[in-house]
C-alpha positions as CSV (number, residue, x, y, z in Angstrom):
1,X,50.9,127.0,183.8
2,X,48.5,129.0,185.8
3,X,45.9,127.0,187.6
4,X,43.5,128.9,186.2
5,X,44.6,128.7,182.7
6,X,42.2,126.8,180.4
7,X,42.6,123.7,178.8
8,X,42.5,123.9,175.1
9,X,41.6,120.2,173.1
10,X,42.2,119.7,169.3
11,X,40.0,117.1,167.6
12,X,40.9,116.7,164.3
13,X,38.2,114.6,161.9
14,X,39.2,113.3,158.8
15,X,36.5,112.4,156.1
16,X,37.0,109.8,154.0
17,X,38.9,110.2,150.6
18,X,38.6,108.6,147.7
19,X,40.5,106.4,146.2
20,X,42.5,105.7,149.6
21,X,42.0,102.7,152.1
22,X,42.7,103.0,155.8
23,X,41.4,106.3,156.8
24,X,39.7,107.4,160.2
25,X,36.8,108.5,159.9
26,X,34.2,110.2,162.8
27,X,34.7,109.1,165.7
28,X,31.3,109.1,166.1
29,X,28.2,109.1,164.6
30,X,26.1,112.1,165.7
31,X,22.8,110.9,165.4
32,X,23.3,107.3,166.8
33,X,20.6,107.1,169.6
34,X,23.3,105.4,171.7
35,X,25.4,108.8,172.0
36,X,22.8,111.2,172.8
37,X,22.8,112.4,176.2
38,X,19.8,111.7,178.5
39,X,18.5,115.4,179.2
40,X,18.1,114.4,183.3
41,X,22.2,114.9,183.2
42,X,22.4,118.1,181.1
43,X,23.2,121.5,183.5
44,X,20.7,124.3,183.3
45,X,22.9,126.7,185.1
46,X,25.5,127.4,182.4
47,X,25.7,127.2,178.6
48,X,28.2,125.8,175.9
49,X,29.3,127.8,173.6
50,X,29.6,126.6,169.6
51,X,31.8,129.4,167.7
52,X,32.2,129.0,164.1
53,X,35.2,129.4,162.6
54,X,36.5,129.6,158.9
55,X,39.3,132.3,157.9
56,X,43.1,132.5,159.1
57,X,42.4,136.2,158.4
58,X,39.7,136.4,161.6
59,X,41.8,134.4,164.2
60,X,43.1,137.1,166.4
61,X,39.6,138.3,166.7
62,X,38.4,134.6,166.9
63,X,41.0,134.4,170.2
64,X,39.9,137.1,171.7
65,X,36.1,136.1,171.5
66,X,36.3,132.6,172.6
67,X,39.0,133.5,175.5
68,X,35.6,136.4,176.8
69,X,33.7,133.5,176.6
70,X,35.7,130.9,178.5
71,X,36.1,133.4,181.3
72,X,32.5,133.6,182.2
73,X,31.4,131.3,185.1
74,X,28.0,131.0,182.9
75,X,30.0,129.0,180.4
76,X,31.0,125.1,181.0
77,X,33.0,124.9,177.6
78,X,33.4,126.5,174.4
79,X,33.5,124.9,171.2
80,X,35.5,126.3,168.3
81,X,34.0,124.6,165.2
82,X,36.7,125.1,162.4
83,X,34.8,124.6,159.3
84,X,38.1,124.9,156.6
85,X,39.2,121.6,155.8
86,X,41.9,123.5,153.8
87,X,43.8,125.1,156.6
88,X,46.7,124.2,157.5
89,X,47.2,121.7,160.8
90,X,50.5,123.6,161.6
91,X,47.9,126.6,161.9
92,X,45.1,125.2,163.9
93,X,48.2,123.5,166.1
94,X,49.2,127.0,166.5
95,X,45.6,128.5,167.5
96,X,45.4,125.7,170.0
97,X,48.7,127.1,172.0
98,X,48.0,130.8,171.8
99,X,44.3,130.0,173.5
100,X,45.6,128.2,176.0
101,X,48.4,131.3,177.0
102,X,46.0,133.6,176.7
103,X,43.2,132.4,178.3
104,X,42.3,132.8,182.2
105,X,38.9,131.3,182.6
106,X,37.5,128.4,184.2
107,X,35.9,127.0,181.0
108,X,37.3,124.3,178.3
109,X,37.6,125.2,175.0
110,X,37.5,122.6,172.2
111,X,39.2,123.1,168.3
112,X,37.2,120.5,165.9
113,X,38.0,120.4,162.6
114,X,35.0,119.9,160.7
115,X,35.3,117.3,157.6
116,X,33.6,120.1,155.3
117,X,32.8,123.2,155.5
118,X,29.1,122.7,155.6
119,X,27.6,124.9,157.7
120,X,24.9,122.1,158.8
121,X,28.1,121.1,160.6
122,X,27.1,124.4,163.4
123,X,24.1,122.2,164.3
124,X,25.7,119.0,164.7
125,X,24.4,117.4,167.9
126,X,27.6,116.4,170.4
127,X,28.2,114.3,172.8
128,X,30.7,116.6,174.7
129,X,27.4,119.2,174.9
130,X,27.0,119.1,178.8
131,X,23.7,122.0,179.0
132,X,20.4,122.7,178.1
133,X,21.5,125.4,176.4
134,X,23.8,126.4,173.7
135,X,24.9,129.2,172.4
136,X,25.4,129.4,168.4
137,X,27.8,132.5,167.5
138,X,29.8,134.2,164.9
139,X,33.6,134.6,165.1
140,X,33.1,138.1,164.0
141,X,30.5,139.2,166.6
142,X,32.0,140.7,170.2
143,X,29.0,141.1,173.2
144,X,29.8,142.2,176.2
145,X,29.6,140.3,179.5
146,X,26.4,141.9,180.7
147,X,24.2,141.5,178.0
148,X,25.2,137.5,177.0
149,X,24.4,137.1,180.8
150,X,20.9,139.2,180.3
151,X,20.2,137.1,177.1
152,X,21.3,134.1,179.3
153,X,18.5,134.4,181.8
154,X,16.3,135.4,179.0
155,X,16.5,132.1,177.6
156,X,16.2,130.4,181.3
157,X,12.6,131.9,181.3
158,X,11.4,130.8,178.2
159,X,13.7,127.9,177.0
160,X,11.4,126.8,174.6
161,X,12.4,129.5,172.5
162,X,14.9,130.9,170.2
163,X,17.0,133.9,172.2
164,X,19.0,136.5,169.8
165,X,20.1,140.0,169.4
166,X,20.1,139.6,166.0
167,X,16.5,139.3,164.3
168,X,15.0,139.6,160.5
169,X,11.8,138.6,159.4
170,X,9.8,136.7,156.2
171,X,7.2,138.2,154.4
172,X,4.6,137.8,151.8
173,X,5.3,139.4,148.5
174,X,1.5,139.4,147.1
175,X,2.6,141.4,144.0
176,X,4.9,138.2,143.0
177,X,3.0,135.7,145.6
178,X,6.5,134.4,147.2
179,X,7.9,134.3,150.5
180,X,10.5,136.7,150.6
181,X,13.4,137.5,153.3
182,X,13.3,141.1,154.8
183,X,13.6,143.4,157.9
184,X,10.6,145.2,159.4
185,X,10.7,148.1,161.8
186,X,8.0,146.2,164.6
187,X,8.5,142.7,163.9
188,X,10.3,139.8,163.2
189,X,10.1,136.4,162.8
190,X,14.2,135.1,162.3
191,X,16.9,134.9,164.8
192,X,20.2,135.1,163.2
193,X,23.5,133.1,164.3
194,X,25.3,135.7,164.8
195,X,24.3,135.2,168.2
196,X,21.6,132.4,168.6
197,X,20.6,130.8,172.3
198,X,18.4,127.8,171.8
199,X,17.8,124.0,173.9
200,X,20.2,121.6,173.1
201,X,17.9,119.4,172.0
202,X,17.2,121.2,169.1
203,X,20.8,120.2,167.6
204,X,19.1,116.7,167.0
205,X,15.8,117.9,165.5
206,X,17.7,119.4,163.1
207,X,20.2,117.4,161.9
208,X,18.7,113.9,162.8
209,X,14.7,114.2,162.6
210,X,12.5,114.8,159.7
211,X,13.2,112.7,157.1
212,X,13.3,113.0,153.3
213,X,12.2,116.8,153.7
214,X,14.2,117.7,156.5
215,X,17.8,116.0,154.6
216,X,16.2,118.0,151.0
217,X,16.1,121.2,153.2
218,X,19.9,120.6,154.7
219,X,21.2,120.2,150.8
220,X,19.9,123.6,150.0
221,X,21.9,124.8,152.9
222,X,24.8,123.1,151.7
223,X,23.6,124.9,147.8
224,X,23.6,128.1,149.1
225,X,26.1,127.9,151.9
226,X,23.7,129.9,153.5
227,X,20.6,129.7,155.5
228,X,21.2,127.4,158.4
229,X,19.3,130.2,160.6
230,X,16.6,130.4,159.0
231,X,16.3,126.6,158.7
232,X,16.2,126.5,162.6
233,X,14.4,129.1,163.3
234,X,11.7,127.0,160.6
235,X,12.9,123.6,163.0
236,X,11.9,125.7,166.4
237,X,9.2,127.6,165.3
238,X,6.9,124.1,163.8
239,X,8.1,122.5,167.4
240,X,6.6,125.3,169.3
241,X,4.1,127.6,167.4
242,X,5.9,130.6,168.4
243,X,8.2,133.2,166.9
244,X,11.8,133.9,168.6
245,X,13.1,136.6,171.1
246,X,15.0,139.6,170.2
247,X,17.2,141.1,173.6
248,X,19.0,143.9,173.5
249,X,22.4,144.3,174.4
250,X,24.2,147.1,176.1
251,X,27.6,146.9,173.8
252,X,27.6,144.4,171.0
253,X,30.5,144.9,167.9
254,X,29.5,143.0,164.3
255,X,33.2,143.1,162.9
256,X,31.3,141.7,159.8
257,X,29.2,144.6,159.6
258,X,29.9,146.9,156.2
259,X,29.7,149.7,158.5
260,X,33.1,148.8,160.3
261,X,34.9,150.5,157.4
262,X,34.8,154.1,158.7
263,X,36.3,153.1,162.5
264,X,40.1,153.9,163.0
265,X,42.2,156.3,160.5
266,X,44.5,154.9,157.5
267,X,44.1,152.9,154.9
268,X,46.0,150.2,156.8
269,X,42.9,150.0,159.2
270,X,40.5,150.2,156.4
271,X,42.0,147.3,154.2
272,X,42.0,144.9,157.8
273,X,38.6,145.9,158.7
274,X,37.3,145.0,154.9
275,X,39.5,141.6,155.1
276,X,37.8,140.6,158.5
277,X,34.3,141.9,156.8
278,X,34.1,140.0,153.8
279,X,35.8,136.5,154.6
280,X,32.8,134.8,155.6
281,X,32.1,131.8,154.3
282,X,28.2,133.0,153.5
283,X,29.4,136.4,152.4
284,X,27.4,136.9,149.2
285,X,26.7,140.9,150.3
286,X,25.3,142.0,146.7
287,X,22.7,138.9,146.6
288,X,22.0,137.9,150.2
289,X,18.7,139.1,150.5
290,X,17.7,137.3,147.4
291,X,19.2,134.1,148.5
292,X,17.9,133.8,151.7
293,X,14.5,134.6,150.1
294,X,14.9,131.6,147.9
295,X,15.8,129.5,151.1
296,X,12.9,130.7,152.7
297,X,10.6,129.5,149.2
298,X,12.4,125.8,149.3
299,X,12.3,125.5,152.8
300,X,8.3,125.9,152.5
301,X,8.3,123.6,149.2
302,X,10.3,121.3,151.2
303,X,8.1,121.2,154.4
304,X,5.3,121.6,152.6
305,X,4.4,124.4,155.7
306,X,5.6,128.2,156.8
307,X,6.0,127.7,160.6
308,X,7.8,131.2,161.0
309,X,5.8,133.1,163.3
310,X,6.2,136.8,163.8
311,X,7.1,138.3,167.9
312,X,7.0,141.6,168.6
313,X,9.0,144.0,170.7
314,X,12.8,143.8,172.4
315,X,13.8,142.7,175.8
316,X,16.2,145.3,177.5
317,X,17.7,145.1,180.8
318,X,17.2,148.8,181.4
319,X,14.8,151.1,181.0
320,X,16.5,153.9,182.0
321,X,17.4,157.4,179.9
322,X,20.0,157.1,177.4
323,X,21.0,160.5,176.6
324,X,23.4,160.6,173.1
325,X,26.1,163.2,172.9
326,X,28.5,163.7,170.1
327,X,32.4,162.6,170.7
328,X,35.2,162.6,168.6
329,X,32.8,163.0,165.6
330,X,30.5,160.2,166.3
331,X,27.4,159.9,168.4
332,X,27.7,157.3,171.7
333,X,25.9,157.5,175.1
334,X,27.0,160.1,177.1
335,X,27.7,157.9,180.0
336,X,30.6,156.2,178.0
């Protein structure tokens, strides 16, 4: 094998079933005190990556992400969080060898099956986390090399904070006095996980910490299968009293994104771009916005507090022109 080839680790973790004696169960507990890792031996120069994962439909694309990722000498490993526990082992087995021939970076990359497919699970503390900082991401979300390294030093300024290039916001509704979930046009107050940089540390205060309002807050998660986004970005925001950072990136591709459909010719192309779109395990596209406004409302019952704070304005890494043109039908820089 090529000495720079990766090497690729599948941890499987089996919960406990009923009715059955004899099982393993975690090999860990991920809030025992005695595993969490004293921050004086944590690396501030690179970050881990947490990718989570859910369809067999998406696994090509997952590949390709994780493989970007492992190649980047900011990244000390890369952790593939499958959160199926109906998939096949034959198939994860499989996704295990095709990331380690296709891969040619310098960084690990983990499988771990999940024992549910909670999506508390993408904010499990772990004692194989070896940085400050980790990076929470989509397997559906492609940034390029340049702006995950801008967002990168982002966070190294201000690593108290929440770093995306995905942001929404909450809001007041005084007509029907709730807290609703929404975008505004010149401020936000949400980082999503499509692509979430945040301390390490955080992983605890968020699934360890809080209490009886904090584990009531995680079950609505589990509810909805939704919302574990905006639950940190309630988690960071009441640590800190300050809203989240929204970076922009140069070339960034949301395969998830509705507006995938009209790319490539066919309806070949058009049925795979709609199977990658809508096999998310969160995917409820004709309710989200509701949904995540009732998060937002049990989160603040739960709490008993609205720590979401609004920030204002996008960090670029350029300030130059950018001129559009029109090619092959569709507008794109005219430096491309």
């Amino acid at each position: 094998m090529n000495s720079r080839a990766i090497a690729v680790i599948v941890v499987f973790y089996f919960a406990p079933l009923l009715g059955h004696s004899g099982l393993t169960k975690p090999t860990e507990d991920p809030c025992d005190p005695r595993t969490k890792r004293d921050p004086r031996t944590l690396r501030s120069d690179q970050i881990t990556v947490l990718i989570n994962g859910y369809s067999e439909s998406r696994i090509p694309l997952l590949q390709s992400i994780s493989a970007t990722y492992s190649a980047s000498p900011l990244v000390s490993s890369v952790l593939i969080l499958w959160g199926n526990p109906s998939t096949p082992p034959n198939v994860l087995t499989h996704l295990a060898h095709n990331l380690s021939i296709s891969s040619l970076g310098s960084a690990s990359i983990s499988l771990i099956r999940q024992p549910s497919s909670s999506l508390n699970a993408r904010f499990l503390p772990r004692s194989s986390i070896e940085t400050h900082a980790v990076l929470i991401c989509d397997d559906d979300v492609s940034v390029d090399h340049k702006s995950f390294e801008f967002a990168f030093h982002v966070w190294a300024s201000n690593p108290h904070r929440l770093i995306g290039l995905f942001a929404r916001s909450h809001d007041l509704d005084l007509s029907r006095k709730e807290w609703i979930y929404t975008v505004h046009p010149d401020k936000y107050s949400i980082i999503l996980t499509k692509f979430m940089i945040l301390r390490s540390e955080y992983l605890h205060s968020y699934s360890c910490e809080g209490g009886a309002p904090m584990a009531e807050t995680r079950r609505t998660v589990d509810e909805m299968r939704n919302c574990e986004d905006i639950l940190m970005n309630f988690v960071v925001a009441d640590r800190t009293n300050v809203g989240p950072i929204l970076v922009g990136a140069e070339r960034v591709r949301d395969y998830g994104d509705a507006r995938n459909d009209d790319e490539g010719t066919g309806e070949k192309k058009k049925k795979k771009n709609k199977g990658v779109r809508e096999v998310g395990l969160s995917s409820r596209r004709g309710e989200h916005r509701r949904r995540r406004g009732m998060c937002i409302r049990e989160f603040h019952r739960a709490l008993g507090k609205m720590p979401l704070r609004y920030s204002f304005g996008k960090l670029v890494n350029s300030v130059s022109e950018q001129g559009l043109c029109q090619k092959g039908g569709k507008l794109v820089y005219c430096d491309q």
